[in-house]
C-alpha positions in Angstrom: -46.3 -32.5 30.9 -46.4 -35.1 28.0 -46.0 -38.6 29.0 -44.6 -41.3 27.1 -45.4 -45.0 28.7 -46.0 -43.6 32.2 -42.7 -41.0 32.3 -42.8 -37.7 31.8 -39.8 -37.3 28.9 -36.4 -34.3 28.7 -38.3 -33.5 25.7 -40.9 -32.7 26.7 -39.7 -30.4 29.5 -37.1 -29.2 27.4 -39.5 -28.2 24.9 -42.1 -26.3 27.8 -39.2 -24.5 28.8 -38.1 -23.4 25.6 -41.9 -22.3 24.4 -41.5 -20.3 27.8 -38.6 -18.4 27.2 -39.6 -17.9 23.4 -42.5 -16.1 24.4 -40.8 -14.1 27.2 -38.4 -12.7 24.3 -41.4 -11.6 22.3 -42.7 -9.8 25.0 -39.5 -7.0 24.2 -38.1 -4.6 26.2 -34.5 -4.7 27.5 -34.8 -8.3 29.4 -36.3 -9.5 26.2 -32.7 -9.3 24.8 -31.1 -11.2 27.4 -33.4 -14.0 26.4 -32.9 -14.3 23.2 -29.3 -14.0 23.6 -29.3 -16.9 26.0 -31.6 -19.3 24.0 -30.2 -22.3 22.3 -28.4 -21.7 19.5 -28.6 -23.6 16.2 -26.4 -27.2 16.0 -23.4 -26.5 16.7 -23.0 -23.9 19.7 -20.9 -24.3 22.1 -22.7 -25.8 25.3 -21.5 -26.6 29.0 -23.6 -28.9 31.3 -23.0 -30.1 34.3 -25.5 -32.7 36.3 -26.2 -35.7 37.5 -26.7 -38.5 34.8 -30.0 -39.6 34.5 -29.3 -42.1 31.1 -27.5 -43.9 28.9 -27.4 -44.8 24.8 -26.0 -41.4 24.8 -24.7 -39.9 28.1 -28.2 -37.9 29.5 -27.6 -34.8 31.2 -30.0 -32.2 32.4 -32.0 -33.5 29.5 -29.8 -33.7 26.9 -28.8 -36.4 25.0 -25.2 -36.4 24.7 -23.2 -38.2 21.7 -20.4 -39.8 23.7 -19.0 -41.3 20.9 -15.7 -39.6 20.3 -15.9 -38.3 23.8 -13.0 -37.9 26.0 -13.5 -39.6 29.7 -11.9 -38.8 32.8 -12.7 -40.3 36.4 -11.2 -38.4 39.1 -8.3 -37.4 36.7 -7.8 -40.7 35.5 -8.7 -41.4 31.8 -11.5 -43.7 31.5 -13.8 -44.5 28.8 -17.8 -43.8 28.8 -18.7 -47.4 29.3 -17.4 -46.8 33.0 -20.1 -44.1 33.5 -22.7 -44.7 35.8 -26.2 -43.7 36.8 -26.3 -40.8 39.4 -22.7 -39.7 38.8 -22.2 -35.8 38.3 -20.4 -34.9 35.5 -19.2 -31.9 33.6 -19.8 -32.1 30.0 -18.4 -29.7 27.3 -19.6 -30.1 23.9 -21.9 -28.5 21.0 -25.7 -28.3 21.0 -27.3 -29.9 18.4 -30.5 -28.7 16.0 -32.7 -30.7 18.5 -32.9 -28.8 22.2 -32.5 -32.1 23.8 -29.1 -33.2 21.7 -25.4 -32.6 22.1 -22.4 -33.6 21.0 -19.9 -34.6 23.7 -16.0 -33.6 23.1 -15.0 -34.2 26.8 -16.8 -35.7 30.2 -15.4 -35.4 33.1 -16.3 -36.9 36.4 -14.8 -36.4 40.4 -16.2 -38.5 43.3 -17.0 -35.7 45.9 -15.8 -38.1 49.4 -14.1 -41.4 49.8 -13.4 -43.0 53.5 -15.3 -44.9 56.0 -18.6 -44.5 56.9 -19.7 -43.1 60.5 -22.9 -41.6 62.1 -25.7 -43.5 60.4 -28.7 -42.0 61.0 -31.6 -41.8 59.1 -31.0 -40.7 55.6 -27.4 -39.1 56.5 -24.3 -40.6 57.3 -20.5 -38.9 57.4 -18.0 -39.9 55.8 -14.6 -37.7 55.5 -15.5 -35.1 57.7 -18.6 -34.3 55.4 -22.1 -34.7 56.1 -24.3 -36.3 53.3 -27.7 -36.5 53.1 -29.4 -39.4 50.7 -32.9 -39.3 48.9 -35.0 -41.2 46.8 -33.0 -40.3 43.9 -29.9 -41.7 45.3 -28.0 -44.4 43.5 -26.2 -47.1 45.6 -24.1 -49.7 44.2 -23.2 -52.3 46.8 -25.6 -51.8 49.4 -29.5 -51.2 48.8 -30.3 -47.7 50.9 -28.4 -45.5 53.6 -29.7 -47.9 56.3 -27.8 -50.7 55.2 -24.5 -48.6 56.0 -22.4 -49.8 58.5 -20.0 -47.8 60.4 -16.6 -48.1 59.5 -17.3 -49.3 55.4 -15.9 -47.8 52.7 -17.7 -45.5 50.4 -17.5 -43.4 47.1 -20.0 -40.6 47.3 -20.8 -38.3 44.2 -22.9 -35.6 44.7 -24.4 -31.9 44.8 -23.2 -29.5 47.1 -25.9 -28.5 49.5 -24.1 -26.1 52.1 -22.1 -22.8 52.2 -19.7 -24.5 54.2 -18.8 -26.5 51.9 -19.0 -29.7 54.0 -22.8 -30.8 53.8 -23.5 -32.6 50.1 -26.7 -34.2 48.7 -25.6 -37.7 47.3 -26.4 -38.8 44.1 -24.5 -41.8 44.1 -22.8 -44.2 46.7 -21.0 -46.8 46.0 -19.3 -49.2 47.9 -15.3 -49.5 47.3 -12.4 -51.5 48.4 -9.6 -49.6 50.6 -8.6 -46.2 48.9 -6.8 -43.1 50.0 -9.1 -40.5 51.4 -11.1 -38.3 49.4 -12.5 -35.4 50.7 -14.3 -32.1 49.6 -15.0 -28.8 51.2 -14.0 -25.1 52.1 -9.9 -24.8 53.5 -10.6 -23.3 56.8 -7.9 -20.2 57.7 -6.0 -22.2 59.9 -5.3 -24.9 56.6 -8.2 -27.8 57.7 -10.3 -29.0 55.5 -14.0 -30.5 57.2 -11.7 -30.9 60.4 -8.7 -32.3 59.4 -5.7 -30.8 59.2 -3.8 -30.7 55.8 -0.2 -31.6 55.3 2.4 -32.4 52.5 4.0 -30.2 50.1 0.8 -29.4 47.9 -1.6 -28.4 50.9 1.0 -25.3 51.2 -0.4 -24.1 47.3 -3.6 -23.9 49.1 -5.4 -20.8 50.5 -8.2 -20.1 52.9 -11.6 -20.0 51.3 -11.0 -22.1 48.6 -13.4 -24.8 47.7 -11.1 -28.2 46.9 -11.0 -31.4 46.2 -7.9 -33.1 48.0 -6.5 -36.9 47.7 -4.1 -38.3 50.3 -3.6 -40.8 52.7 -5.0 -40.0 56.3 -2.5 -40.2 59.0 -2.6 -43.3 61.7 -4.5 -40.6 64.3 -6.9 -39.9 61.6 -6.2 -36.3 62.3 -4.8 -35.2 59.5 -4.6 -36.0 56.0 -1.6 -35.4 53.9 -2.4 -34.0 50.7 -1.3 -36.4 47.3 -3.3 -34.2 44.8 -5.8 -31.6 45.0 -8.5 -30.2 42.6 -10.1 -26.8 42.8 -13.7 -26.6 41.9 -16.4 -24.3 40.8 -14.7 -21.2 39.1 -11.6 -20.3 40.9 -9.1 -21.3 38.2 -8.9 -21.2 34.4 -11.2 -20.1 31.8 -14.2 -20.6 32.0 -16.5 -23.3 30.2 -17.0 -22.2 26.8 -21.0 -21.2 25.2 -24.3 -22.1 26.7 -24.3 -23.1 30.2 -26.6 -25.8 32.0 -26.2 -26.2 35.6 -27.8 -28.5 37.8 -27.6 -27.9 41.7 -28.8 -26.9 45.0 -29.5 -23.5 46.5 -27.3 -22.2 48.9 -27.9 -19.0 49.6 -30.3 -16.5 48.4 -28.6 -13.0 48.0 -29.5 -9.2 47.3 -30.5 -7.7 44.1 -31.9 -11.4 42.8 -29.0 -13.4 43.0 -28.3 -16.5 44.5 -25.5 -19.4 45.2 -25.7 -22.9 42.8 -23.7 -24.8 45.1 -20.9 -22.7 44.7 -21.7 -20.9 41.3 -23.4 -17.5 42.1 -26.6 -17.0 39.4 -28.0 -13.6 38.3 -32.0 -14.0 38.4 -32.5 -10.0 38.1 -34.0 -10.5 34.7 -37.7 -8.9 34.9 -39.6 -12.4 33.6 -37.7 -14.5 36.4 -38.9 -12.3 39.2 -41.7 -14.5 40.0 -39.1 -17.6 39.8 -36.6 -15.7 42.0 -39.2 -15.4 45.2 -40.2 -18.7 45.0 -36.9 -20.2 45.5 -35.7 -21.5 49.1 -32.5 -23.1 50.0 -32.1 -26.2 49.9 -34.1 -26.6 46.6 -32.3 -28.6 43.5 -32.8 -26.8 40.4 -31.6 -26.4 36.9 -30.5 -23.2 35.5 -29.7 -22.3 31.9 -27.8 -19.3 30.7 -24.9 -17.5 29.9 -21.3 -16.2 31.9 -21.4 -12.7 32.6 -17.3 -12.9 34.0 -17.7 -15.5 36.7 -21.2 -14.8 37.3 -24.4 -17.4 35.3 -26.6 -14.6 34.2 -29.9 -17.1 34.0 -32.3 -17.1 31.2 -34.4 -20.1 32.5 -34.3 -21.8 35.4 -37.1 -24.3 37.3 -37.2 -26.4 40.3 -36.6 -30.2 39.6 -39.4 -33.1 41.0 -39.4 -35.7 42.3 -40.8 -37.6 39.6 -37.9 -36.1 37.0 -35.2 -37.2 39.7 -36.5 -40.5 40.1 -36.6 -41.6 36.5 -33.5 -43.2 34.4 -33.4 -44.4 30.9 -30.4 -47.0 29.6 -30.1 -48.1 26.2 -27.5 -50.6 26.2 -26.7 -54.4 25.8 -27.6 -56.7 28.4 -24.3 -57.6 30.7 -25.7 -60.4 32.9 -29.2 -62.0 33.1 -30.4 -64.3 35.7 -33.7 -63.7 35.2 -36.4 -60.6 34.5 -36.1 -59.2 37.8 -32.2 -59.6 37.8 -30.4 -58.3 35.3 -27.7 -55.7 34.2 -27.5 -53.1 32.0 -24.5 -51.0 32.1 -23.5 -51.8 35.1 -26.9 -51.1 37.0 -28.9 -53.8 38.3 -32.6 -53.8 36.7 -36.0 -55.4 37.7 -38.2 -55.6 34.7 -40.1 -57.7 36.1 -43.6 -55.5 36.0 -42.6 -53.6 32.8 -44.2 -53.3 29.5 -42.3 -55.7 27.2 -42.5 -54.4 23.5 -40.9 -56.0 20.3 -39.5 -58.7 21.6 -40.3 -61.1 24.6 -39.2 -62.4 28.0 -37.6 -65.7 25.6 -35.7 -63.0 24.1 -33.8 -61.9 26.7 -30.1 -63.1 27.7 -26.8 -61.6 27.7 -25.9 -59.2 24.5 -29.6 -58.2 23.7 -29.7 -54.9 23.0 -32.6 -53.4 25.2 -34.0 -49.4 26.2 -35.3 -49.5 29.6 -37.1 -46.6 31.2 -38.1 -47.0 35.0 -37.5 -45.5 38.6 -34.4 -45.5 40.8 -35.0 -47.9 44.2 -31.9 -48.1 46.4 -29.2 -50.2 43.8 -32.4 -51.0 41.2 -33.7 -49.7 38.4 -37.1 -50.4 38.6 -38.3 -51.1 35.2 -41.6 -49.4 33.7 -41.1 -50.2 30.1 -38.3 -52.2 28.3 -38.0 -52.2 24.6 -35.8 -54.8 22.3 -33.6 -52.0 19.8 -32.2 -53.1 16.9 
């Protein structure tokens, strides 16, 4: 993989990937089709991503390089703009591809916090919080406290995150955030008896839903904490609407690995029965984060490409933004994210230069609430 200051670079994996598939499709044959079908199209195609975001400047997702300008922004159905986005949240994006494999053009973001409540069973790198298990890695993002171990039982939390269970109740976190008191958030599978990750579901609106359903509901939790009655819910994955409209990019963990060379996204079911992902499809295991690109085929992502992300790719963020406080170079802020350049390679500028409104591009490694910066460039 090219490197570019000590980071591997989306383009440069975006461009392997594409070579990939390229020469798959000259292979021919019926799968050969498929692939060409599902490869990027010119500027301008419709294109559906959803990930965690790994960069600002533009909104980075899976990659791609997102023009937020005239975006539209919603945060757990509340309109927002895109200088409230943050490192490590996942967000659905729906937009148009541009000439360039790693640029888009953002018409709408939209972002929902997975759990909100208090904090119990810390234990290693998991914790619980609204009856849903989450586990934290070294590609988490915290805001408020430095790692999982400096959780304290009964805080209150914001978790986004990446679905890592059938069940709907165990998530991978890709941010947590700590937050003053809120009504309870919580996300997982309604259970037949109308509970959701063990707690029972009340109000008017719980009766619109139905056993099996994957939903996001919003409510205050009763005095007992047994139940939580239900303000406003959200259905995820694909159970309502239309669908996401043109190429699809999905970022997520495997589920469940099914027959004929399918298996579960989280909750998206992917079609791997093309012949030049066979090798692909048997070396997947649950549990692993990937990325997958193709097409719908009805509800079902018929993949072109997909490949297993690493660690290295999920520890690395990029933010090209003005600087919003400065204490010094290992304290600083850049769009809301605390930074520590204080081991990076300065270029066209120096250390005198910096102080709040500078205009600086930062690459580096996620530690706990830091950004550890790697290299950190003055732009014009």
């Amino acid at each position: 993989m090219k490197q570019h200051n000590g980071l591997s670079t989306p383009v440069s994996r975006r461009s392997l990937l594409a070579l990939a598939v390229s020469g798959l499709a000259g292979c021919g044959g019926g799968a050969g089709g498929g692939l060409v079908a599902g490869l990027p199209g010119t500027g301008g195609t419709g294109l559906f991503a959803q990930g965690t975001i790994i960069g600002f400047g533009s909104v980075i997702v899976n990659g791609i390089r997102f023009d937020d300008t005239a975006a539209t922004v919603q945060l757990d159905g509340v309109t927002a703009s895109t200088q409230d986005l943050r490192l490590g949240m996942v967000a659905d994006v729906q937009g148009l591809r541009g000439a360039d494999l790693t640029l888009g053009v953002a018409n709408a973001i939209e972002v929902w916090s997975v759990a909100q409540g208090l904090v119990s069973q810390v234990q290693g790198g998991q914790f619980k919080v609204a009856g849903m298990l989450m586990q934290a890695d070294a590609a988490t993002v915290f805001d408020g406290i430095s790692s999982v171990a400096a959780l304290a039982n009964g805080q209150r939390v914001a978790v986004w995150g990446l679905q890592s269970g059938t069940d709907g109740s165990r998530w991978t976190a890709t941010r947590v955030a700590v937050v003053s008191a809120t009504v309870l958030v919580s996300t997982g599978i309604v259970s037949a008896v109308g509970t959701l990750n063990g707690f029972a579901l009340s109000g008017q609106k719980a009766a619109s839903l139905a056993s099996g359903q994957l939903v996001r509901v919003q409510g205050p939790l009763s005095s007992s904490g047994a139940s939580v009655q239900v303000d406003s819910f959200k259905l995820l994955g694909l159970q309502s609407g239309s669908l996401p409209q043109g190429d699809v990019e999905i970022e997520g963990l495997v589920t469940a690995l099914l027959s004929g060379s399918r298996f579960m996204l989280g909750s998206v079911e992917v079609d791997a029965s093309s012949a030049s992902l066979a090798a692909s499809y048997k070396a997947l295991s649950i549990g692993q984060r990937i990325e997958v690109e193709g097409n719908w085929q009805g509800r079902v992502l018929k993949a072109v490409v997909f490949g297993v992300e690493s660690d290295q790719k999920l520890d690395e963020a990029e933010i090209e933004a003005k600087i919003e406080q400065f204490t010094n170079l290992s304290n600083f802020v850049v769009r809301g994210q605390r930074c520590n350049a204080s081991s990076a390679t300065i270029s066209k500028g120096t250390v005198a230069d910096l102080k709040v409104g500078v205009k600086v591009k930062l690459h580096g490694t996620k530690a706990g609430d830091v950004l550890m910066v790697t290299t950190l460039e003055f732009s014009s």
